[in-house]
N, C-alpha and C positions, 0 to 999 in steps of 0.2 A: 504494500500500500504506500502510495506518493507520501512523502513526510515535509515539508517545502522548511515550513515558518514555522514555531511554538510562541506564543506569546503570553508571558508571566508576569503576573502584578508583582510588583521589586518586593513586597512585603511579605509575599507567603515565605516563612521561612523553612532550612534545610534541603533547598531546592536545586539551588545554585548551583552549576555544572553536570547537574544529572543526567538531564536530556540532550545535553551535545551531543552523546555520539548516534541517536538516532534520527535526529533534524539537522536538514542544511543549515538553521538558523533557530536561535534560540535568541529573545529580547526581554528583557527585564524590565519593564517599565512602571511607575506610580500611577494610579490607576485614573490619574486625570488625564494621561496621555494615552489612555485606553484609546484610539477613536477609531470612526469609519476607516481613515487614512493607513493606520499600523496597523489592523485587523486583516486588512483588503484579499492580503496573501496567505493569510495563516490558515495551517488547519487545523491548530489546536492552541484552546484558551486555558488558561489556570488562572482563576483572581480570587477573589475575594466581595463580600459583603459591597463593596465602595463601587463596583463597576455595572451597572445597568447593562443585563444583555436582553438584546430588544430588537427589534426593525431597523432604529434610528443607528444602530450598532455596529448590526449583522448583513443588511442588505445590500447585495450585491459582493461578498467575502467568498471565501469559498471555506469557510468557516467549517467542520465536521465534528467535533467535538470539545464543548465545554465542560470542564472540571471546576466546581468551587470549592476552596478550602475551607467549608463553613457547615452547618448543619442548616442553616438555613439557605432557600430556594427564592424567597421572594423578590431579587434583583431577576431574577430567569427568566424570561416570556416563556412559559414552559408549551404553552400552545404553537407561537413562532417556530420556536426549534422542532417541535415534533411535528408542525406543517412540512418545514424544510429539510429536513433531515439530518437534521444535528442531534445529537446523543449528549444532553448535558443532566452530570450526575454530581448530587453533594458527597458530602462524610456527615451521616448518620449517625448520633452520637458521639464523635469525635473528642468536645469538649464537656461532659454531661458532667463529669467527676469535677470539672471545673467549678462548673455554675453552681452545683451542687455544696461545691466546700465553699463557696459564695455566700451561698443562702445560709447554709448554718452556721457560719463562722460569727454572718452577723445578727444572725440572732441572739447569738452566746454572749456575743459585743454587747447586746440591749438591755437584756432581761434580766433582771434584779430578783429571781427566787433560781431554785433548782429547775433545772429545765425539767425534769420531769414532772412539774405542776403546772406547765401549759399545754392545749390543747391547738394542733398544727392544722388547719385546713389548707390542702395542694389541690389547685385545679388544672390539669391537665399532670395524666399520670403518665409519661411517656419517657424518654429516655434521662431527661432528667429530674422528672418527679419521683419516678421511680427509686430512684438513688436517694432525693430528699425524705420519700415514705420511708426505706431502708434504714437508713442513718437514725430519723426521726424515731423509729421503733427499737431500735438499740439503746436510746438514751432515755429511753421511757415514757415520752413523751403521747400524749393520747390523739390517734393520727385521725383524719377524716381525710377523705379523697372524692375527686368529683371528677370524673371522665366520658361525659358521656358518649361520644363516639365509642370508646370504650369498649366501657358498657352494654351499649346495644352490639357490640361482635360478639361480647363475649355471656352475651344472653342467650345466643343461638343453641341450638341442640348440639350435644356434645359437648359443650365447653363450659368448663367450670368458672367458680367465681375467680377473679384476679389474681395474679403471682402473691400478693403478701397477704392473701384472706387465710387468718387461721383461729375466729373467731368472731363472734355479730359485729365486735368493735369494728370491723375489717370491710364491712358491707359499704358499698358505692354511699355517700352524701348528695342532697342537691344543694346547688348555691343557696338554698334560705337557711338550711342546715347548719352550715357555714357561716354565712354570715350573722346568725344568733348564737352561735358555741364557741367559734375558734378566736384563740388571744392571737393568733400569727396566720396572716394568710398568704400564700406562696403561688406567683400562677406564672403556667408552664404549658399553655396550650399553644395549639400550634394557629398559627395566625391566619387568619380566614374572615370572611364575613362575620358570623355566627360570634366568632372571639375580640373582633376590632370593638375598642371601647365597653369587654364588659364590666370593668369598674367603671364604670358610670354613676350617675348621681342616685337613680333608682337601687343600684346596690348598694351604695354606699352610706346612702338613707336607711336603710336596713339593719348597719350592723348594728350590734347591741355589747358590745362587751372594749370597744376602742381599741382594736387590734393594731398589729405590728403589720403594714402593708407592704409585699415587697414584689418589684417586675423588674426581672432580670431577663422577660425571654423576648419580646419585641414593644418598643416602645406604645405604637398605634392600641395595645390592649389597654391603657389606661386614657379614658375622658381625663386631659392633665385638666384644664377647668374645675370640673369636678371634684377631683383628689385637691386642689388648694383648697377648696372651697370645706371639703370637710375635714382635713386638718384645723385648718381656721375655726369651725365648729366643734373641737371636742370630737368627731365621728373616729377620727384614724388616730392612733397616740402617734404611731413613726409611720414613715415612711422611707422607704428605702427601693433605689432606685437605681438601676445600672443600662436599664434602655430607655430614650428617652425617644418622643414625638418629634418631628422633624429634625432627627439628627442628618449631618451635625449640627445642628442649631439645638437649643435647647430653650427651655422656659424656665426665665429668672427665676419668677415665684416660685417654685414646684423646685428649683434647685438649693432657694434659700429654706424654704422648709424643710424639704429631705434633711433627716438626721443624716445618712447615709448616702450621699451621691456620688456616683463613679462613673467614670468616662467608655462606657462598654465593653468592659475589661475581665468580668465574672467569669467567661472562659476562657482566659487568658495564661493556662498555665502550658510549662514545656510539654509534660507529657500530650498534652490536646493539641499542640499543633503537631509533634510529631505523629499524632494519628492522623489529624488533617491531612499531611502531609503524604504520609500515606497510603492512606485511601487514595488521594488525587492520583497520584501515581499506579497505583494498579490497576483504578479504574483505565486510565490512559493506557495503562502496558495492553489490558483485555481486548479493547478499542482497535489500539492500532497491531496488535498479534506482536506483540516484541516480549521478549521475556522479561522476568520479575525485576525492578529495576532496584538497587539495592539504595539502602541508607544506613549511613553509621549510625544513625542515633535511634532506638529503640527504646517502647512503652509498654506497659503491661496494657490488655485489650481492656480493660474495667476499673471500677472504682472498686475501693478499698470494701473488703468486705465484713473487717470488723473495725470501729470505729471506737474513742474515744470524747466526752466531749473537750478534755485538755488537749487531745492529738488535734482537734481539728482549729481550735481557739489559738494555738500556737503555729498553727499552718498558715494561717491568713488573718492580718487586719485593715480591717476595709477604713479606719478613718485617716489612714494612710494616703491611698487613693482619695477619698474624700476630701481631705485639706487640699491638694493640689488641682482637682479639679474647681474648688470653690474659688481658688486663687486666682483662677484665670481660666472662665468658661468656656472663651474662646479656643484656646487650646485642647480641645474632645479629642481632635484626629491629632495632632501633634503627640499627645497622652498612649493614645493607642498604637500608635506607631512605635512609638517607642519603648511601650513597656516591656520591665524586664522580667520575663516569663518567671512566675512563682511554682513550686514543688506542687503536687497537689497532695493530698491529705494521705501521712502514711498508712498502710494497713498494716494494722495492729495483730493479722494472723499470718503472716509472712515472718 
């Protein structure tokens, strides 16, 4: 198969020299120089989050496969490419251990009793709720969960209730559930209609007990309007925030509120990009029929499977990240660019 041009966002890291000896040309660029013009010849993309692949992009390339180093798809016209013929594949879980030691790091940061006397509602149980229910049930904590995509699969004939049901406590919540029981609420869905702005004012009106609000998985899931509006009311005690709404742009209010604000950074540990990394890569070796393309740098495939709440409090602190984003909002992508990849959370059965 023709190999002409590769072209790579300068950021994804561990990448650098790999692909030479299968492409005439391999180009490294910031993802602002993404464009029609440097695409035109390529037949293979690798970026990241920051590059819109589109029509406006893609048309008239000879473009055959995109790779993102992200668990998320929603830069991907994913109908464009599967009109045209283009095969663009994420990493699936990649960072989930990340975001994961994210969210409980700083809940551990917040809460002023034993964590085992709060109750954790996670909506959206997927690859990284899943790890937050996990963790969460280790420390004793009393879990609720709400999935309903879920859910309705796994209501079908044949299939049992979810990987961590091993008791009533364990049974599917719906959001009113949630938002009249849980001190911390954690959302992890994956972004769609259905999910854009479900913290909204109607839930938020709802809750009952001034929980700990935290979105770490795509900004658009939080009405930021809304979330000022009921911190400012007594509704939310914290907030805590690592995706925000029209990034990179952010919203003052909702950044001086957050107890917790970080520059998109929750999966931002080595081991997660070197799975990004990857994935990207194999899916490209499957792609184009070349063999396994190696890397020096290796990760274990999952998160930690027994936890500590001190392992994980000493793994990560988020008012680290916080202070420097509050210093200077405008630097989000400057932040991210350059952060320096943290350990993710040892496991304590290794």
């Amino acid at each position: 198969m023709d190999r002409n041009l590769a072209v790579v966002e300068r950021n994804i890291p561990f990448v650098q020299g790999l692909l030479e000896p299968y492409f005439s040309r391999v180009e490294y660029l910031e993802s602002e120089d993404i464009t029609p013009e440097a695409v035109k010849d390529a037949d293979a993309l690798l970026v990241r989050t920051r590059t819109r692949c589109d029509a406006s992009l893609l048309d008239g390339s000879r473009v055959q496969f995109i790779a993102t180093a992200t668990i998320g798809l929603d830069h991907i016209d994913q109908a464009y490419c599967q009109a045209h013929g283009i095969e663009a594949v994420n990493a699936p879980g990649c960072n989930a251990p990340a975001v994961a030691q994210y969210v409980m790091a700083s809940i551990l940061a917040l809460i002023n009793r034993p964590i085992s006397q709060y109750t954790i509602g996670i909506v959206g149980v997927g690859h990284v709720g899943s790890i937050v229910e996990r963790w969460a049930r280790q420390l004793g904590m009393r879990v609720l969960v709400n999935d309903p995509p879920r859910q309705q699969a796994e209501s079908a004939p044949n299939v049992g209730m979810h990987h961590g049901a091993s008791s009533p406590d364990n049974q599917w919540s719906t959001l009113e559930q949630i938002a009249a029981e849980a001190d911390i609420i954690t959302f992890h869905p994956t972004l769609n209609p259905t999910s854009r702005h479900i913290v909204n004012a109607q839930f938020l009106s709802s809750l009952r007990r001034a929980p700990i609000i935290i979105n770490a998985a795509r900004g658009p899931i939080v009405d930021t309007p809304a979330l000022v509006e009921a911190l400012d009311a007594g509704l939310v005690q914290h907030a805590v925030i690592d995706t925000w709404e029209g990034e990179p742009s952010l919203d003052p209010e909702l950044l001086r509120r957050a107890v917790i604000a970080t520059p998109h950074i929750a999966g931002y540990s080595l081991q997660g990009k070197i799975r990004a990394t990857r994935m990207a890569l194999d899916s490209l070796s499957r792609h184009f029929g070349l063999p396994r393309i190696e890397m020096a740098e290796t990760a274990p495939d999952g998160a930690a499977s027994k936890v500590s709440a001190a392992a994980i409090a000493a793994s990560y602190d988020p008012f680290v990240d916080t202070a420097a984003l509050k210093s200077d909002p405008s630097a989000l992508e400057r932040l991210r660019n350059t952060y320096p990849l943290r350990q993710e959370v040892p496991d304590l059965a290794r």
